[in-house]
C-alpha positions in Angstrom: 13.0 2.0 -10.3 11.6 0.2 -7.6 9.2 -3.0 -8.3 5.4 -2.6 -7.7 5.0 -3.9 -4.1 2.2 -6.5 -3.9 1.0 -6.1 -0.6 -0.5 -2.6 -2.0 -2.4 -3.7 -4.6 -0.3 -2.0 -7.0 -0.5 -1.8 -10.8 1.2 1.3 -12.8 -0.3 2.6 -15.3 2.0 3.3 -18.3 -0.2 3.0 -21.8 -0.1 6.9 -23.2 -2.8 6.3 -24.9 -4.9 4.9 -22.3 -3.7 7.9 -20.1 -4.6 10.3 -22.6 -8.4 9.0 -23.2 -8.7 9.0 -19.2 -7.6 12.3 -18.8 -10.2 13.4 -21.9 -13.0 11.3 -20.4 -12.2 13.1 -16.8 -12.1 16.6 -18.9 -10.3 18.5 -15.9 -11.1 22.4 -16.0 -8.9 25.4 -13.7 -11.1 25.8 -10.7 -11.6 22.1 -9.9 -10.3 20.6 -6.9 -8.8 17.3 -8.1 -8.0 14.8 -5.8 -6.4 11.7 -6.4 -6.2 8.7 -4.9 -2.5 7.0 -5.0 -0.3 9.0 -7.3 1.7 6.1 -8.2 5.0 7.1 -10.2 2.8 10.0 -11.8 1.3 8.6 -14.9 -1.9 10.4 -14.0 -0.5 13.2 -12.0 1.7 14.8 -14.7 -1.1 15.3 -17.4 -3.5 16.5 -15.0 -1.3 19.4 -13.6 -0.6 20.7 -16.8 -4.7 20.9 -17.1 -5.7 22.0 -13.3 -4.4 24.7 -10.9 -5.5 22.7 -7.9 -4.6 18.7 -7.0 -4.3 16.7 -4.5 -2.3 13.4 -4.3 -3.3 10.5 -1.4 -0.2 8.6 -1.4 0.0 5.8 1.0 3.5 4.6 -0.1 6.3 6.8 0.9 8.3 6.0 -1.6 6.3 6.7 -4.4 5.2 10.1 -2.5 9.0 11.1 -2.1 9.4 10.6 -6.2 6.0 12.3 -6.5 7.2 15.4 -4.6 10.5 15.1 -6.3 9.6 15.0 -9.8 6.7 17.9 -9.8 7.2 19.4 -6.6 8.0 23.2 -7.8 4.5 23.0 -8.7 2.5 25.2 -6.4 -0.8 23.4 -8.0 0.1 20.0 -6.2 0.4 19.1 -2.4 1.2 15.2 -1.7 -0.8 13.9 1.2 1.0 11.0 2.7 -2.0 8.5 3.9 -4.1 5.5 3.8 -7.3 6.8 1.2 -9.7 4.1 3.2 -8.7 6.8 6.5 -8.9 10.1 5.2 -10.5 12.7 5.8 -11.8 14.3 2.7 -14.2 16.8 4.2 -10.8 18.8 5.3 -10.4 19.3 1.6 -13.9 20.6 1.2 -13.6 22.9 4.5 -14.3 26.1 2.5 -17.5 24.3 0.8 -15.5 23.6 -2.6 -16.3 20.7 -4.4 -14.1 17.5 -4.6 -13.3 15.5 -8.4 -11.9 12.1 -7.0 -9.8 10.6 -9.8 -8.2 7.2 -9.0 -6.7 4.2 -10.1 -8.1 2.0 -6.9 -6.3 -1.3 -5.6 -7.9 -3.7 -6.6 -7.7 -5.5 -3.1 -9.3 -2.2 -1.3 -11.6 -0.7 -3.7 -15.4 -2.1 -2.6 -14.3 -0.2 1.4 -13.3 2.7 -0.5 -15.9 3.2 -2.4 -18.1 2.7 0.7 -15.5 5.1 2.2 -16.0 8.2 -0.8 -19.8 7.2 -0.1 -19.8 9.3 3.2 -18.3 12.2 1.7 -20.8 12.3 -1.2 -22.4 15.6 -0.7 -18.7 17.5 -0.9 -18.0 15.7 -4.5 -18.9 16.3 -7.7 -17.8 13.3 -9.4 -14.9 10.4 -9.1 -13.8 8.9 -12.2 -12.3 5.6 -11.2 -10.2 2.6 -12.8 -11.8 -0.7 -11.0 -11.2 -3.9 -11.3 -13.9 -5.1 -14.0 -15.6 -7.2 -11.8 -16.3 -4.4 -9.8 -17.9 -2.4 -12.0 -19.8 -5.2 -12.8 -21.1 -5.3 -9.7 -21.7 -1.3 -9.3 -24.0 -1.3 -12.3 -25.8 -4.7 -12.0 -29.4 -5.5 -12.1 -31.5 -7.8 -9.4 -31.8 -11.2 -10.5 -27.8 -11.7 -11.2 -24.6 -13.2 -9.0 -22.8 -9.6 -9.2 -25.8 -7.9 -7.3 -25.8 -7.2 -3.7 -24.5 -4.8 -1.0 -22.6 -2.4 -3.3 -25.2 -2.7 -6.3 -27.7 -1.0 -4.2 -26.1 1.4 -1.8 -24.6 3.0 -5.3 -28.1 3.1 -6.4 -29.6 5.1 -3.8 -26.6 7.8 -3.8 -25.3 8.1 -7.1 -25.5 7.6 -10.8 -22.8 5.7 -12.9 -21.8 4.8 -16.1 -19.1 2.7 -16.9 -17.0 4.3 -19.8 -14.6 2.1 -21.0 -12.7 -1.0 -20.7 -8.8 -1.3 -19.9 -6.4 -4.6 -20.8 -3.7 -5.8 -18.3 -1.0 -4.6 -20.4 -1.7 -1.0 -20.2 -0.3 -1.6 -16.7 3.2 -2.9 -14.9 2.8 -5.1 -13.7 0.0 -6.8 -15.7 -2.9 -7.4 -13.4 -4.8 -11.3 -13.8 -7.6 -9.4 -14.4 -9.4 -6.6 -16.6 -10.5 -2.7 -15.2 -13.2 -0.8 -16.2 -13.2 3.2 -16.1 -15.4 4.2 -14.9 -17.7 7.8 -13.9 -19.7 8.1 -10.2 -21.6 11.1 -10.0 -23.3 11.2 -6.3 -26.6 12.9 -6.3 -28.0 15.4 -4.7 -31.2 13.6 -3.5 -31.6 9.4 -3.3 -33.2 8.2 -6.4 -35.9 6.6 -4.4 -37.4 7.8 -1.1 -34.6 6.7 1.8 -36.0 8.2 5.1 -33.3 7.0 7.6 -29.9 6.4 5.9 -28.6 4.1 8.8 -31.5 1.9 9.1 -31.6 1.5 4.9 -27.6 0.8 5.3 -27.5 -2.1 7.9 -30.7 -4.0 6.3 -29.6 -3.8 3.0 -25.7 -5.1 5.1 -28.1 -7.9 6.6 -30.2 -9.1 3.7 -27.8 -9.5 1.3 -25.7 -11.8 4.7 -27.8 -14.0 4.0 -29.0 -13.4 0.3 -30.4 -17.2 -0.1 -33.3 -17.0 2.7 -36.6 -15.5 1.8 -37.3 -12.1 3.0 -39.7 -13.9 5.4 -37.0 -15.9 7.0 -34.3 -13.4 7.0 -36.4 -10.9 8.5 -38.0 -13.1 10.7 -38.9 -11.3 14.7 -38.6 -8.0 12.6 -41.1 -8.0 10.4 -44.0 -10.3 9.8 -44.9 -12.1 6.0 -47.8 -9.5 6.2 -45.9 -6.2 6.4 -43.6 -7.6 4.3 -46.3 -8.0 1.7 -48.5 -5.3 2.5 -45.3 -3.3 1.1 -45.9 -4.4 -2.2 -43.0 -7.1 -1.4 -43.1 -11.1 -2.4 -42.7 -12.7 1.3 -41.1 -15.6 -0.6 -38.6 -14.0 -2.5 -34.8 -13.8 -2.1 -32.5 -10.6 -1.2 -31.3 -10.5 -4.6 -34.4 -10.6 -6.4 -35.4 -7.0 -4.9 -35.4 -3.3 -6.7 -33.4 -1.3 -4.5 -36.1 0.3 -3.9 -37.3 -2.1 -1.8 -35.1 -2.5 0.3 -35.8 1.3 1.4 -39.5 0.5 1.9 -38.5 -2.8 4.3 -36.0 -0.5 6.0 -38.8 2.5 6.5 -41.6 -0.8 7.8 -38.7 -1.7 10.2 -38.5 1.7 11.9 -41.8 2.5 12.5 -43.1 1.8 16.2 
């Protein structure tokens, strides 16, 4: 079989019992509309056939798609997409207003864009369950204060809830990775957690502050809002990007809009 290539970002899963409490933790059900993201040699895609009458595979690497297609390509449940995941366009899986479950081993060397990617398409999915490098997740679920938060900490917290399930050692994978994954569950919501009232204006200063994460708020913002309206929001003029509730940035981003 052919090696892993590197320029992919590719690790295999292989550990049957890792794939087994992955598969339990994504609990597919008939109905669902699975879609994941870079088949691989199949480790995932077998046992979630036998559990689902509809899934689809995003398959960058031809090769891997060609032994996907050969190996469970009688089964009318599959179709093999052949595609860059950080490109596609999931909302022509949704076209008929069915739900998407994105499942996913992600590359380790794509998966922050992805994620941002899957962010635009969160009102057509239900959930993604997600193995992530470690550091990652760390990142998705931290709290203000720490090195890990920024950019992805608090876009994640405005669109969805997450919960980081479990983690998963090198060797469950060929080749070992240098580094540990986390599994982990994204469930997008329905509404923002906190007040959001225009999405691209939130995006770009939260994309700003955290460009430059060691000014103050007053610096940083500086000719776009003054120490006053920055603390007339309830917000320390002083402080730095990554001391802020995401929250906040929302407020900044609604002072910033107004005429």
């Amino acid at each position: 079989m052919r090696r892993a290539r590197k320029r992919l970002g590719q690790h295999f899963l292989h550990d049957p019992n890792v794939i087994r409490k992955i598969v339990a933790a994504i609990d597919p059900k008939h109905g669902d509309r699975l879609v994941e993201i870079g088949g691989g040699r199949g480790a995932l895609t077998a046992p979630l056939l036998e559990r689902s009458d509809e899934l689809h595979v995003i398959e960058l690497d031809d090769h891997l798609a060609d032994v996907l297609e050969n190996n469970y390509g009688d089964c009318a449940s599959l179709t093999v997409h052949r595609g860059d995941a950080l490109k596609f366009d999931y909302l022509r899986l949704a076209a008929d207003s069915a739900a998407l479950r994105i499942v996913g081993n992600l590359p380790y060397n794509v998966s922050t864009p992805l994620l941002f990617r899957l962010l635009a398409f969160r009102t057509n999915i239900v959930d993604m369950h997600l193995m992530l490098q470690k550091e990652v997740v760390d990142r998705m679920t931290a709290q203000p204060g720490g090195k890990d938060y920024g950019r992805l900490t608090v876009m994640l917290a405005a669109w969805t809830d997450i919960e980081a399930c479990f983690d998963i050692g090198p060797g469950a994978f060929t080749p070992p990775p240098k580094v540990r994954s986390t599994f982990v569950r994204v469930r997008p919501r329905r509404t923002p957690s906190f007040v959001v009232r225009d999405e691209a204006a939130f995006a770009g200063l939260v994309m700003r502050l955290f460009s430059m994460r060691r000014k103050t708020l007053a610096r940083a913002l500086k000719g776009r809002l003054s120490a006053g309206q920055i603390e007339a929001a309830g917000i320390e003029p002083g402080a730095r990007p990554e001391t802020l509730q995401p929250a906040d940035f929302a407020r900044l981003a609604e002072l910033e809009t107004v005429p």
